[in-house]
C-alpha positions in Angstrom: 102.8 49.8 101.4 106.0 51.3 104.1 108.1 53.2 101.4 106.1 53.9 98.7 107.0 56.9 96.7 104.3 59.3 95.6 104.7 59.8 91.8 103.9 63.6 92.5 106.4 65.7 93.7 104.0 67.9 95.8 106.6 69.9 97.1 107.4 71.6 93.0 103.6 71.8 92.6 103.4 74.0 96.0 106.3 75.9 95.0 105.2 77.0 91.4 101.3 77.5 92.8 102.8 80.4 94.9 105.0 81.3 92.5 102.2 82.1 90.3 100.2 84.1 92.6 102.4 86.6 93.7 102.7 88.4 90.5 99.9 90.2 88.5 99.1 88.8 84.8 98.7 92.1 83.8 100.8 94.2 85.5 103.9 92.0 86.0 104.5 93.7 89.3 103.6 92.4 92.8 100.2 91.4 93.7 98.3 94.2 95.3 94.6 93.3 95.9 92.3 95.9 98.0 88.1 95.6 98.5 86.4 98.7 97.5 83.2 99.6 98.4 81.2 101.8 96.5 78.7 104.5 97.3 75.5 102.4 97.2 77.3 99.8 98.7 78.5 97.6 96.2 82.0 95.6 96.7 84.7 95.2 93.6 88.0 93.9 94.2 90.6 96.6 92.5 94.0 95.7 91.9 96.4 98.3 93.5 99.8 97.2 91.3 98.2 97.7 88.3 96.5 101.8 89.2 100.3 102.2 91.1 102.1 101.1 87.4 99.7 103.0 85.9 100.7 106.5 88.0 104.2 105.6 87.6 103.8 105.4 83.7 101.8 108.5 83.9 104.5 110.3 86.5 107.5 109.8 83.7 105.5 110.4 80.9 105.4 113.9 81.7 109.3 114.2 83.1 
């Protein structure tokens, strides 16, 4: 069993996992992730790259 060779190459697997979570699917920027509570208390999780892009868009729209 010494010197057997894994057929998976775990290292490519890590490598595109991380790759994949870094950028937003709808955005296409950065992952930005924030927890917002609301005013009776409720939690959503908001995505900050995509209200940012958003305001960008909006900032060069009106240049």
């Amino acid at each position: 069993m010494a010197g057997k060779m894994s057929k998976t190459n775990v290292a490519a697997r890590r490598q595109a996992r991380e790759g994949a979570k870094k950028t937003c699917p709808e955005c296409h920027n950065e992952l930005e992730v924030a927890m917002v509570v609301e005013g009776r208390g409720k939690t959503t999780m908001v995505r900050l790259c995509c209200e940012r892009a958003a305001s960008a868009d909006a900032s060069s729209a009106t240049a």
